[in-house]
C-alpha positions as CSV (number, residue, x, y, z in Angstrom):
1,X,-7.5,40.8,21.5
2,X,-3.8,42.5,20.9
3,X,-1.5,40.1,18.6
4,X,1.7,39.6,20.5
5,X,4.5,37.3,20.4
6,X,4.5,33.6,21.7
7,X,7.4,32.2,23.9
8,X,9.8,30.0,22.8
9,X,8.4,27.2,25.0
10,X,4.6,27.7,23.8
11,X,6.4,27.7,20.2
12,X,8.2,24.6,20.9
13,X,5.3,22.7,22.5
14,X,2.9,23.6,19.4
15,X,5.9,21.9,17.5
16,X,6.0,18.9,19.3
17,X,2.1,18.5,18.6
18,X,3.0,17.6,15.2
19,X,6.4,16.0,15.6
20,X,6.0,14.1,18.9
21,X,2.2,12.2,18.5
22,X,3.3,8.9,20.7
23,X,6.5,7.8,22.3
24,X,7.1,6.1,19.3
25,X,7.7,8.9,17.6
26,X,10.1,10.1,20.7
27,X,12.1,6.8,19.5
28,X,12.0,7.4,16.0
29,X,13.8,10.8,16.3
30,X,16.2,9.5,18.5
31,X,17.1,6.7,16.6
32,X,17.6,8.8,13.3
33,X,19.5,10.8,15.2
34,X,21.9,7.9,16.5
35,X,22.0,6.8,12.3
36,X,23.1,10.2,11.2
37,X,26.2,10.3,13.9
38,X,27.6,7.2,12.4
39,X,26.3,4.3,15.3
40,X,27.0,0.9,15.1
41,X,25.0,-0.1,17.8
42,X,21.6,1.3,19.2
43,X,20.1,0.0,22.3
44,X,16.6,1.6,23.6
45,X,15.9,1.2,26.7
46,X,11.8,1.8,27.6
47,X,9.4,2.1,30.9
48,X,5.7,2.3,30.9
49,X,5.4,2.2,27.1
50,X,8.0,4.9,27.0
51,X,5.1,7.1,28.8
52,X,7.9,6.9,31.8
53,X,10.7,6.3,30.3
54,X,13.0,6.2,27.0
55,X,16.9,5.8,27.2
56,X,18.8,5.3,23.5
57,X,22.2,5.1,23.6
58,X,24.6,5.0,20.4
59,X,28.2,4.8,20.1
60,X,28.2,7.1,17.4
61,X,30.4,10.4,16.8
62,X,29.1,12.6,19.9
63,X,28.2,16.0,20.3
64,X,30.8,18.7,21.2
65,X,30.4,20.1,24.9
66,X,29.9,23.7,23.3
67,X,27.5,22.1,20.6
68,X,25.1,20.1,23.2
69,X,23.2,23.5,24.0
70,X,22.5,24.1,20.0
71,X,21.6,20.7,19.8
72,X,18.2,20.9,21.9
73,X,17.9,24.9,20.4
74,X,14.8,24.9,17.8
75,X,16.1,25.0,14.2
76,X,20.1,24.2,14.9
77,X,21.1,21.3,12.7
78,X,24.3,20.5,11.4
79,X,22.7,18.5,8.5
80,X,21.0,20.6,5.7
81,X,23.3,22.8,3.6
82,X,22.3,25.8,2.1
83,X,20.1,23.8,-0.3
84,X,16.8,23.1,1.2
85,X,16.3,20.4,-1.6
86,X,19.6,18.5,-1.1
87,X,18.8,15.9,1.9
88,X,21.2,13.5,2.6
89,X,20.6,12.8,6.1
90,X,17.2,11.3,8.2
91,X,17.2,14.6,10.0
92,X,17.5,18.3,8.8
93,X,14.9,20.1,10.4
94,X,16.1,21.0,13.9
95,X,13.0,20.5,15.6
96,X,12.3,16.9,17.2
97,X,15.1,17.6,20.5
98,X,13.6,20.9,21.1
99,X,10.0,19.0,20.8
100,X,10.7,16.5,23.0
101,X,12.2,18.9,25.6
102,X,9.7,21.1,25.9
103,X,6.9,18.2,26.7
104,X,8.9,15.9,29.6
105,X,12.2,15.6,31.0
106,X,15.4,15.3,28.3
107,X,18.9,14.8,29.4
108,X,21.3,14.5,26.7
109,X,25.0,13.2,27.8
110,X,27.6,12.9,25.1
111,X,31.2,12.4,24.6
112,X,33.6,12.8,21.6
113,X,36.5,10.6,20.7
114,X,39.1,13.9,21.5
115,X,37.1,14.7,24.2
116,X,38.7,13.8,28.1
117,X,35.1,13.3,29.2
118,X,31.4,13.2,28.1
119,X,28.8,16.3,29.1
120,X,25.6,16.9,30.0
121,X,22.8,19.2,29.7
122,X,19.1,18.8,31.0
123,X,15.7,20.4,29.8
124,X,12.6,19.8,31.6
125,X,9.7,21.6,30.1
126,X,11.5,23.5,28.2
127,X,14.4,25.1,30.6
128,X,17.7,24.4,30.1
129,X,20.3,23.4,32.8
130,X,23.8,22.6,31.5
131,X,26.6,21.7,29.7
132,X,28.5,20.0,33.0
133,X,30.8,17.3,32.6
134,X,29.4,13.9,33.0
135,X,31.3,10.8,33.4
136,X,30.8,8.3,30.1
137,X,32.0,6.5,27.3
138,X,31.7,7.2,23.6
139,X,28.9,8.6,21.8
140,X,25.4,9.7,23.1
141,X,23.1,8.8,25.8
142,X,19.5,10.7,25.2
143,X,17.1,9.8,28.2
144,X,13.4,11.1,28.1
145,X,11.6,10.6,31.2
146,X,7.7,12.2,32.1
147,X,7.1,12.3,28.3
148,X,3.7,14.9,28.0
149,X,4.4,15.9,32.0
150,X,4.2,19.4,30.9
151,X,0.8,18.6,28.3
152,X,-0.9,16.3,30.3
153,X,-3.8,16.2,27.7
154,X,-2.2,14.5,25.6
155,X,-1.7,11.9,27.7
156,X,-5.2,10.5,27.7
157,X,-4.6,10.0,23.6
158,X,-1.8,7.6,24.7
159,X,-2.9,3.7,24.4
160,X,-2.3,1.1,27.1
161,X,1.5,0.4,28.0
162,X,1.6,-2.5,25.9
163,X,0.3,-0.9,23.1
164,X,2.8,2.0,22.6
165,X,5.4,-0.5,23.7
166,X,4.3,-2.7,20.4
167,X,4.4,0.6,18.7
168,X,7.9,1.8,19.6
169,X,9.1,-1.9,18.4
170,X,7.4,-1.1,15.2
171,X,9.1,1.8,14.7
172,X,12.8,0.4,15.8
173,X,12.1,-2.5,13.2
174,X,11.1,-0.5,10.8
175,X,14.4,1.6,10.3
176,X,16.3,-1.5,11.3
177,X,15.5,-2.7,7.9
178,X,17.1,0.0,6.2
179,X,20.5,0.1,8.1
180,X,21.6,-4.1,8.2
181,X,25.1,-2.9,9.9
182,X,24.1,-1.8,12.6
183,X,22.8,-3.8,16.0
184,X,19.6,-2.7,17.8
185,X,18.2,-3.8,20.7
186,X,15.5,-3.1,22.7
187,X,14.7,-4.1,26.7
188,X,12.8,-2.9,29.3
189,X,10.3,-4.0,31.6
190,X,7.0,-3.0,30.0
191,X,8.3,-5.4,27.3
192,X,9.7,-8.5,25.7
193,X,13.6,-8.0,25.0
194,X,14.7,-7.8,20.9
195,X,18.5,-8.0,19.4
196,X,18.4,-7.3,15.6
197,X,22.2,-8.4,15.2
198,X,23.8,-6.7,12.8
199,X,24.8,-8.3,9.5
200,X,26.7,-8.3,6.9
201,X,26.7,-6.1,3.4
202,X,24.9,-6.1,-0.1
203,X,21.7,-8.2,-0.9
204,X,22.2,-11.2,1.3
205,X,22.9,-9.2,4.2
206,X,19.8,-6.9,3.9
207,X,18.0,-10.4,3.1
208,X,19.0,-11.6,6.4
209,X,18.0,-8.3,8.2
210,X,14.4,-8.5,7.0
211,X,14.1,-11.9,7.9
212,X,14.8,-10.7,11.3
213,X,12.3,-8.4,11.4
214,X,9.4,-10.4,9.0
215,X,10.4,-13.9,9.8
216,X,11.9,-16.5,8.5
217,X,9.4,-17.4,6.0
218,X,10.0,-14.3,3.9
219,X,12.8,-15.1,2.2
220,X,11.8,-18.5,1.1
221,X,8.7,-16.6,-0.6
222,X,10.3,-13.6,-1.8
223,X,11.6,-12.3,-5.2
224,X,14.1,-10.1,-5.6
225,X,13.6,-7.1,-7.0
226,X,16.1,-4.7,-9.2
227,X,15.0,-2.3,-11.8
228,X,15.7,1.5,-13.2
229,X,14.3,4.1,-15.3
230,X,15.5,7.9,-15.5
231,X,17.0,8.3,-12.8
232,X,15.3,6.4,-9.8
233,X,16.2,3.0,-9.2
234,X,13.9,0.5,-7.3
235,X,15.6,-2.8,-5.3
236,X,14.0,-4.9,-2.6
237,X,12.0,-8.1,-2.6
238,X,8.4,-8.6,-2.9
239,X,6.6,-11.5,-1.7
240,X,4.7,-14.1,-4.0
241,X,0.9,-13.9,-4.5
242,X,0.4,-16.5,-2.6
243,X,2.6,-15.2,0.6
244,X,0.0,-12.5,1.8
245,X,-1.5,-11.1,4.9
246,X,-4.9,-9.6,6.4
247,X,-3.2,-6.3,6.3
248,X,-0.6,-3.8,4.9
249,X,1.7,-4.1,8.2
250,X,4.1,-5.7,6.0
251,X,5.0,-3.5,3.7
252,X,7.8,-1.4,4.1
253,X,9.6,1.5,1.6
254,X,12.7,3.1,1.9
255,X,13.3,6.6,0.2
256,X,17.2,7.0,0.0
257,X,17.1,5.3,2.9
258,X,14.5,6.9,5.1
259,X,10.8,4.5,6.1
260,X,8.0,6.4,4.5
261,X,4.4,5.7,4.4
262,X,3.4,6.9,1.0
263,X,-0.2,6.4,0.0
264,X,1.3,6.6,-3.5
265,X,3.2,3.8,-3.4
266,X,1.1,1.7,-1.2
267,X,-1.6,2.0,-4.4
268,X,1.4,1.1,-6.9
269,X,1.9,-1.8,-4.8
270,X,-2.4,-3.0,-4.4
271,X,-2.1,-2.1,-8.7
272,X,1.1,-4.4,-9.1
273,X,-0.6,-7.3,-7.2
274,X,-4.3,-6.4,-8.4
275,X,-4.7,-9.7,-10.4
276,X,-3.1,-12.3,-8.5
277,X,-4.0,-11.2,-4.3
278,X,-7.8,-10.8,-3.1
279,X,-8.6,-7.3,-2.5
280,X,-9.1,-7.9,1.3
281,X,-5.3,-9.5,1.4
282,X,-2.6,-7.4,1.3
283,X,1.2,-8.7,-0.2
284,X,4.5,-8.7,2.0
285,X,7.0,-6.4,0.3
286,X,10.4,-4.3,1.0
287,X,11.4,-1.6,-1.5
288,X,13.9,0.7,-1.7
289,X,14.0,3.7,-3.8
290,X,17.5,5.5,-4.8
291,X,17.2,9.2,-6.5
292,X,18.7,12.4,-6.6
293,X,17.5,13.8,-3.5
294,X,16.4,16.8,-5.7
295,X,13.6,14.4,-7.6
296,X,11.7,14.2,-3.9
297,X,10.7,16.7,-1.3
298,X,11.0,15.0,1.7
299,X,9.3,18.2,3.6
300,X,6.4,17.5,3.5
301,X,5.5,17.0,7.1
302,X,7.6,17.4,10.2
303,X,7.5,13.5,11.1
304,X,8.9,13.2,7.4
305,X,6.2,10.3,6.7
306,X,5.4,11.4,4.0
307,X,7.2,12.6,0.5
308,X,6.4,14.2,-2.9
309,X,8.0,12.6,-6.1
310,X,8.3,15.5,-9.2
311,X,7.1,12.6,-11.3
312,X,4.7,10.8,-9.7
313,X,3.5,9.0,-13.0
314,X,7.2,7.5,-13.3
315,X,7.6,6.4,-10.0
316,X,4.2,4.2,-10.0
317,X,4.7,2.8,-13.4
318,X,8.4,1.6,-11.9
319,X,7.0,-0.1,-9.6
320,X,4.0,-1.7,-11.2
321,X,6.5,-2.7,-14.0
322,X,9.3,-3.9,-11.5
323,X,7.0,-6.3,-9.5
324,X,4.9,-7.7,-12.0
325,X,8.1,-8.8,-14.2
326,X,9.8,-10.2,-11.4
327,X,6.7,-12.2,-10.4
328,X,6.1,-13.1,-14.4
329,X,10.3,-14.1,-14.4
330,X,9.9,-16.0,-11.0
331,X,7.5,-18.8,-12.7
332,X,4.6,-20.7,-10.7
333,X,5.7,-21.2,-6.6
334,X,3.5,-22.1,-3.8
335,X,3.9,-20.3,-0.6
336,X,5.9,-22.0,2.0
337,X,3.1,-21.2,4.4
338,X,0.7,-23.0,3.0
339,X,2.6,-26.3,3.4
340,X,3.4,-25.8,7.2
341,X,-0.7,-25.1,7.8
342,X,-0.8,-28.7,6.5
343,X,2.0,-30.2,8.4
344,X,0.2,-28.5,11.3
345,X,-3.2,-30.2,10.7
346,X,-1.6,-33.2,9.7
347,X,0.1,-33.5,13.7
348,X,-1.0,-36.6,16.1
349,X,-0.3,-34.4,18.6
350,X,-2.9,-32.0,17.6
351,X,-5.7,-34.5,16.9
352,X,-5.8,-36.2,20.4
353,X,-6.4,-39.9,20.7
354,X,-7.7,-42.1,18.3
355,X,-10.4,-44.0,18.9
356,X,-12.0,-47.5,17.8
357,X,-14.9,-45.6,15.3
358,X,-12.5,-42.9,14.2
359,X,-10.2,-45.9,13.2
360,X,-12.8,-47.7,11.3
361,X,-13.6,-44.7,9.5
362,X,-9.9,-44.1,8.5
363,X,-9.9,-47.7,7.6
364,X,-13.2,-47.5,5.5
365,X,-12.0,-44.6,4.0
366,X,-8.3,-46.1,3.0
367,X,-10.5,-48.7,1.0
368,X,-12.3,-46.6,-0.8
369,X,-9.2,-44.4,-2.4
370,X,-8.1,-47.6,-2.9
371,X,-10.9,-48.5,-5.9
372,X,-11.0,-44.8,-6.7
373,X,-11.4,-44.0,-10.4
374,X,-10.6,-41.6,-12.3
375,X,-12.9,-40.2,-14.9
376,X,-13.5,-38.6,-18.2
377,X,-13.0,-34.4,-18.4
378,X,-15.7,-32.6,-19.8
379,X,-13.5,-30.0,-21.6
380,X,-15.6,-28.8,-25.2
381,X,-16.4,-25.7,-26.6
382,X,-19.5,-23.7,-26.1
383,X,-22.3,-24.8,-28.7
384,X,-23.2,-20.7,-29.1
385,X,-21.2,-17.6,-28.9
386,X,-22.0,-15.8,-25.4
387,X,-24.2,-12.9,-25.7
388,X,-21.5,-10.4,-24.2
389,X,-18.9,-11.3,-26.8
390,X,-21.0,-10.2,-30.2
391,X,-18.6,-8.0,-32.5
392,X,-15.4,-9.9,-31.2
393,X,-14.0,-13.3,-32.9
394,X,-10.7,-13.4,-31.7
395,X,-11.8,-12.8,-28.0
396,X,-15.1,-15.5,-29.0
397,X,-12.3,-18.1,-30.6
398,X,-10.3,-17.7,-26.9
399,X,-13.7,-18.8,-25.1
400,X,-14.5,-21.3,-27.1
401,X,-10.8,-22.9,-26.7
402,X,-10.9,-22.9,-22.7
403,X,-14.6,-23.3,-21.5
404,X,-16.9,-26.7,-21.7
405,X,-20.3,-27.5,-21.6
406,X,-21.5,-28.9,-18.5
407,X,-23.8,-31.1,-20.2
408,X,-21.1,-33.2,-21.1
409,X,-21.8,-36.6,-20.2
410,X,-19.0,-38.5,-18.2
411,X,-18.9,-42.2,-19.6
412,X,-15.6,-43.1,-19.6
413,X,-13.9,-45.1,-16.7
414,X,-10.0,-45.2,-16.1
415,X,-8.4,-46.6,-13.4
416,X,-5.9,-44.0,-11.5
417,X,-2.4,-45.4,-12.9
418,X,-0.1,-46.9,-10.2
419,X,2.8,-47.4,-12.6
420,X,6.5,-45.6,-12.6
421,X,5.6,-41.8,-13.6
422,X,7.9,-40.5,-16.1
423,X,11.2,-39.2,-15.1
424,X,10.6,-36.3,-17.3
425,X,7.7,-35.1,-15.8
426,X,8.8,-35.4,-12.1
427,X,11.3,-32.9,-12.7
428,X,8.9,-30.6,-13.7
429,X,7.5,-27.9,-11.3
430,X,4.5,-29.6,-10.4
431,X,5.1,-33.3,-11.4
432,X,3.4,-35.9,-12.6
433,X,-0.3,-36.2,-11.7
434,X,-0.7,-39.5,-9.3
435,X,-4.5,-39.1,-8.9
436,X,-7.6,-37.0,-8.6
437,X,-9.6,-37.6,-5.0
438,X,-13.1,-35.7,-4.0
439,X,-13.2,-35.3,-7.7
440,X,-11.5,-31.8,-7.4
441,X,-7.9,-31.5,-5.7
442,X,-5.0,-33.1,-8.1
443,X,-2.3,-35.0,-6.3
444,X,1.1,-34.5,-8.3
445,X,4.6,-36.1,-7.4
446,X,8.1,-34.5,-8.2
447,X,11.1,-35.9,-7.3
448,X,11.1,-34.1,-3.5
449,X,7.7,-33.3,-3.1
450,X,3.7,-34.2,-3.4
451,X,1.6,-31.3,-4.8
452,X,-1.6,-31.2,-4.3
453,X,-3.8,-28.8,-7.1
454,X,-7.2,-27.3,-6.9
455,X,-8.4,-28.1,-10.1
456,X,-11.2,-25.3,-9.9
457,X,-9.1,-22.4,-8.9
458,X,-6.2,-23.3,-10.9
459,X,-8.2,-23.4,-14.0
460,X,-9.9,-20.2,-13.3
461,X,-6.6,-18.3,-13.2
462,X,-6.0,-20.5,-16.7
463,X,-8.5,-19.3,-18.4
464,X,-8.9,-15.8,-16.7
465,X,-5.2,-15.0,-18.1
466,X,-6.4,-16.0,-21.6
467,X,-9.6,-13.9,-21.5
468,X,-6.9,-10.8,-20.7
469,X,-4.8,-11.8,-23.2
470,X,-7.0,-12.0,-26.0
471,X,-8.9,-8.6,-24.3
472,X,-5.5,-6.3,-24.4
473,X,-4.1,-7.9,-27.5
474,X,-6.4,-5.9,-30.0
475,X,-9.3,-2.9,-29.7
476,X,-12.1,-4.2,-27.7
477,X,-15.9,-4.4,-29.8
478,X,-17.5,-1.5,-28.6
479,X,-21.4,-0.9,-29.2
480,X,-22.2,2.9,-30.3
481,X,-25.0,5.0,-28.3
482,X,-27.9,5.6,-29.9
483,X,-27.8,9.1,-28.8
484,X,-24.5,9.9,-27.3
485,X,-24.4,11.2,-23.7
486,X,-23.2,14.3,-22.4
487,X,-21.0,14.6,-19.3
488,X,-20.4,17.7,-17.8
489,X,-17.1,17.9,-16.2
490,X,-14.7,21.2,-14.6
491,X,-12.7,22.1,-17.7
492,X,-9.2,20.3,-16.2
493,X,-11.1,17.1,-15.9
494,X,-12.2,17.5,-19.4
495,X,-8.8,18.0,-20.8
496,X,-6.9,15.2,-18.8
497,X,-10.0,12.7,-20.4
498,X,-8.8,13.9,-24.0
499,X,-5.4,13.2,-23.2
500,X,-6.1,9.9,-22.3
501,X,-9.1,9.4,-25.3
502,X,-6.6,6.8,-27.8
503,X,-5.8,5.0,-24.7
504,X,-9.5,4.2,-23.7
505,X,-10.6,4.0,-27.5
506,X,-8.8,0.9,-27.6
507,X,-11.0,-0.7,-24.6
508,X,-13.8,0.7,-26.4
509,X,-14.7,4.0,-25.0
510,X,-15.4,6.5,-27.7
511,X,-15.1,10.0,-25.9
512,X,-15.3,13.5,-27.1
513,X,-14.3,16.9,-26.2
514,X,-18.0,18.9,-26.3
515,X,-16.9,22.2,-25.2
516,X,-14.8,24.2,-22.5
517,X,-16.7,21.7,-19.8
518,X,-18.3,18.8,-21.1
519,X,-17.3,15.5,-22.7
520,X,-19.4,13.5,-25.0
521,X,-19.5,9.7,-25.6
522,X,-20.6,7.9,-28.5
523,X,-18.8,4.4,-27.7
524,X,-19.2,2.0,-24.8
525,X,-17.2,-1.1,-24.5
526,X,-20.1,-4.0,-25.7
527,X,-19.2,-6.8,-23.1
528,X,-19.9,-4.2,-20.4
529,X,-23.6,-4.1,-21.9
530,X,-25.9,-1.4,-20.2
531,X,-23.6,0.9,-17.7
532,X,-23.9,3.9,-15.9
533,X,-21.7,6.1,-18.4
534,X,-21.9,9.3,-16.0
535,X,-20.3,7.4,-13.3
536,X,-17.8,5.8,-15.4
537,X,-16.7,8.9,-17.1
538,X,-16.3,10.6,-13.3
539,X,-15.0,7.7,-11.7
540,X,-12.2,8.3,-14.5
541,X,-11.6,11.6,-14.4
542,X,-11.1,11.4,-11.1
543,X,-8.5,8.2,-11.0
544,X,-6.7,10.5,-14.1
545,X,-6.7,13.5,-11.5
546,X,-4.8,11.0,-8.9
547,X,-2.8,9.1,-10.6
548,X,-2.8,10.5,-14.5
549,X,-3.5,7.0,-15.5
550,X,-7.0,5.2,-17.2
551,X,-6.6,1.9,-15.5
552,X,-9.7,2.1,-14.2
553,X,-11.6,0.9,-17.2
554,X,-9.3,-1.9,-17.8
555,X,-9.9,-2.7,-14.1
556,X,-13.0,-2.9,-14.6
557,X,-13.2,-5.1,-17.7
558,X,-10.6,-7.4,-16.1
559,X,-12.8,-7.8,-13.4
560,X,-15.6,-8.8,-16.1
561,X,-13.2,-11.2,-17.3
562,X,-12.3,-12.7,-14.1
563,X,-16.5,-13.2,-13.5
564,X,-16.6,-15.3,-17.0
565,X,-13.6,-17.1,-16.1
566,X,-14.8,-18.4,-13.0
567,X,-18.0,-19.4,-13.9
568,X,-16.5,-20.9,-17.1
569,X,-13.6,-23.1,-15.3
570,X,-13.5,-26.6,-14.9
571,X,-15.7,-27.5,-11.7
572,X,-15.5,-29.0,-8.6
573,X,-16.5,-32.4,-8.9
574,X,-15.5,-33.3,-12.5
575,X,-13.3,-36.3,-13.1
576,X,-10.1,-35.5,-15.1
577,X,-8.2,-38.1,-16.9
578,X,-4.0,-38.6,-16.0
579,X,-3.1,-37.2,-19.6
580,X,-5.3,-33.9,-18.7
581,X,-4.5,-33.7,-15.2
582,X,-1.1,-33.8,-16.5
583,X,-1.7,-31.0,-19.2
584,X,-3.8,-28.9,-16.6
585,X,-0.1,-29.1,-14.4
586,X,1.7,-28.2,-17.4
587,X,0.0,-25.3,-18.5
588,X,0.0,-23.7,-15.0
589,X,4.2,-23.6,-15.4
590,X,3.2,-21.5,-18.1
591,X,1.0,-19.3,-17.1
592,X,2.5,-16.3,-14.8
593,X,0.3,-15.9,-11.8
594,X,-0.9,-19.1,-11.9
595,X,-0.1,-20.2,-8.3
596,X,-3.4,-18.4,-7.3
597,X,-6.8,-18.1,-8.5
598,X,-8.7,-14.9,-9.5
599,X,-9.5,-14.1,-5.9
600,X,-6.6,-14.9,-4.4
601,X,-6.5,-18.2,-3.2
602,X,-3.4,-20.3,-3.5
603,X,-4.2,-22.8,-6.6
604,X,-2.0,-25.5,-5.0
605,X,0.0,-26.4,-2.1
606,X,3.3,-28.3,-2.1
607,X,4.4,-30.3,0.8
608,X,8.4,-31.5,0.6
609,X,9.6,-34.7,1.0
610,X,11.4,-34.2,4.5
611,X,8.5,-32.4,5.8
612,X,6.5,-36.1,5.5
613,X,9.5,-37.8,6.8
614,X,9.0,-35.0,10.2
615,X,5.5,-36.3,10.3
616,X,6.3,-39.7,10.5
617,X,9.4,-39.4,12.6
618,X,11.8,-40.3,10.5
619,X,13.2,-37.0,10.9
């Protein structure tokens, strides 16, 4: 078959196949484009989840009558300079008008300021009618109707209207957060009306945007976030551990401005949280990143999702670095959440009427928490090291100080105290402990509030952050092989493993280079016992390759850490004493990352003062 030339419309419609996937996509071109002219105000319009119809309008700056043709011409911008790698705006390429006019029917009207009246030009699968004049105020109207009429095969990729309308909102919110000046709405009748209100500048307004778009909730369980290193600066808040969802949703970041969906960063982000959130939760966070633009190459892909950092290695440690010191600075908090789930299972309204048995059960159970008693803790050392720990004192000395033997006998009777608690101690973050009940959850007062504490989980993160403590504070024992074990690895991979040799010597990895492609290892850390050393030595090649980092090992021993620790905490069902319920409270203000457990539970809830006042109507 002869080679010949393709059409511009073919060219433009192959285009659009990687620019234009959804109508959300239509939206998001349209709405950068609306940002880049200097709009105050954005209002989308939408009809059959945009499959019929899609109308932004902007009061920005306008497009000259002699520019509108250029405009919806493949590769005219008036954004890019001469440098390719100096991006200041959210659109440079030149492509997403053409795109979208070669796939339905686009009508672009525009007016500028000098201008007596606005014009118009038309392109329906891919013809151009146009500039005429055109009645209109201010700025630019871009109306896309029939999107795919001339591809109708990629209409049957499209979801249900309600879907790509939930999309397209997505999409709207998602920039919204980056630009807190100016309004957006969206309406239609495939859909539920939004107004994101503009607001006003610097961190309170953009605080007050996101709340908009994440809800209420997120400020009162957010941290802000500020930090710098060579060059790139990192703002935004992240939520607390204990403020998560079922999925990544929520997580938005900004590259000078412009929403990406970096896998990069989204792994920062699970690394920054990896001790304090479950792996199957996900935390709520907003970041923004600020660099030269010539530090990223946002051309990556034509829907400019995705971007390439020169130095990836700096950008992940920023942001590991930025959110775990604001989360270790921000001391112990409990997610507001977790207090309204209570006030909502706490509701009469919800729970129907009483009856005469329910009553009698309430009143039976009121009578025993009345002669409830509080006992003895069975905190004491371990009788024998643990098996795993051999070679290691220091890291044997930390175990010994926070487990107990569960042979402890519990003898001792004291009565739950119903005296004045110390003024000192309800000023604290968590009170002063008022009584244990189902011998497991702690019941704390502070001057506004009632806590309540699982005594399990909280313990476990307790003594889980000592075990890490005492684990990265000095080399880890390692056991040498009997015969050392060869790895064969590509040559690269062998290399980035030497690199990183000192670094995993200290958690007790003794590796070797054993020629051009082969590594040798003589040391294993000894509380791992028997492993599979091939898979571990690949597995960390290959996180090296990815993210030129060894965390991977120390992952894994944390997570061996975390095992001990659980099985090693205080457990359900053991009667604690005021004076250590009170030093249990205390040492969780100290510890960072204490307000949840090793898998990601909340350790304790707190419910305010005027929240009980709402449930008994006194509010």
């Amino acid at each position: 078959m002869a080679i010949k030339q393709l059409t511009e419309t073919i060219i433009n419609q192959i285009a659009a196949g990687e620019v234009i996937e959804r109508p959300a996509s239509v939206v998001k071109e349209l709405v950068e484009n609306a940002i880049d002219a200097g709009a105050t105000r954005i209002d989308i319009v939408t009809a059959g989840g945009g499959k019929n119809l899609i109308r932004v309008s902007d009061n920005g700056s306008g497009i000259p009558s002699d520019e509108l043709p250029l405009a919806v011409a493949r590769h005219c911008t008036s954004k890019l300079t001469d440098n390719v790698h100096d991006i200041r705006a959210l659109g440079f390429r030149g492509e997403a008008l053409p795109s979208i006019g070669s796939v339905s029917r686009l009508s672009m009207k525009s007016r500028i300021a000098e201008a007596d009246s606005g014009f118009e030009v038309n392109v329906h699968g891919g013809r151009l009618e146009g500039p005429r004049p055109t009645p209109m105020n201010g700025g630019t109207i871009a109306e896309v109707r029939d999107l795919f009429f001339a591809t109708p095969a990629r209409l049957k990729f499209m979801k249900t209207d309600r879907a790509e309308a939930t999309a397209i909102s997505d999409v709207v919110k998602r920039v919204a957060i980056a630009f807190p000046h100016i309004r957006f709405s969206i309406a239609g009748s495939d859909r539920t009306p939004l107004d994101l209100a503009a607001t006003g500048a610097g961190s309170a307004g953009m605080l007050e945007r996101i709340s908009q778009v994440l809800g209420k909730e997120f400020p009162e369980n957010a941290i802000a976030i500020d930090a710098m290193r060579d060059g790139v600066r990192l703002s935004g808040f992240a939520g607390i551990p204990a403020f998560n969802r079922a999925n990544s949703l929520q997580q938005f970041a900004y590259v000078n401005g412009r929403p990406v969906r970096d896998k990069q960063i989204w792994g920062a982000i699970r690394g920054a949280y990896a001790d304090v959130i479950s792996r199957d939760r996900h935390p709520v966070v907003v970041l923004f990143f600020n660099l030269d633009p010539a530090l990223v190459d946002v051309n990556v892909h034509p829907a400019k999702a995705d971007v390439r950092f020169r130095d990836p290695g700096l950008v992940r440690g920023l942001i590991v670095g930025a959110i775990r010191e604001a989360l270790g600075q921000s001391g112990i908090r409990a997610a507001t959440s977790g207090a309204e789930a209570m006030l909502n299972s706490f509701r009469l309204g919800g729970m129907g009427p009483i009856r005469p048995a329910a009553a009698q059960r309430w009143q039976g159970a009121a009578a025993v928490n009345q002669n409830y008693n509080v006992q003895q803790s069975p905190y004491r050392p371990f009788a024998t090291e643990p098996a795993a720990l051999h070679g290691g004192e220091g890291f044997a000395e930390t175990v010994q100080t926070f487990l107990y033997d569960g042979a402890t006998a519990l003898t001792t009777d004291t009565r739950a105290g119903m005296a004045e608690a110390p003024h000192e101690l309800l000023s604290t973050t968590l009170g002063a402990a008022r009584a244990q009940i189902h011998a497991n959850y702690i019941v704390s007062q502070t001057e506004d509030s009632l806590v309540i504490v699982d005594q399990h989980a909280a313990h476990e993160r307790l003594v889980y952050e000592a075990l890490k403590n005492a684990l990265h504070s000095q080399p880890l024992p390692a056991q040498m092989l009997l015969i050392p074990e060869i790895v064969d690895l590509p040559e690269e991979d062998v290399g980035r493993l030497v690199a990183h040799a000192e670094t995993l010597a200290r958690f007790g990895l003794g590796i070797e280079s054993f020629g051009p492609g082969a590594i040798v290892v003589r040391e294993t850390p000894s509380m791992l016992g028997e492993i599979d050393t091939q898979k571990l030595i690949r597995d960390l090649a290959d996180e090296i390759a990815e993210h030129d980092t060894s965390d991977g090992l120390k992952a894994i021993l944390d997570h061996v850490a975390a095992t001990m620790a659980c099985h090693g905490s205080v457990r359900a069902g053991r009667r604690l004493k005021p004076d250590e319920m009170n030093a249990l409270l205390r040492q969780m203000e100290e510890t960072p990352g204490s307000g949840t457990c090793n898998h990601g539970r909340p350790t304790y809830i707190e419910l305010k003062l005027t929240d009980i006042e709402r449930l008994f109507g006194r509010r």
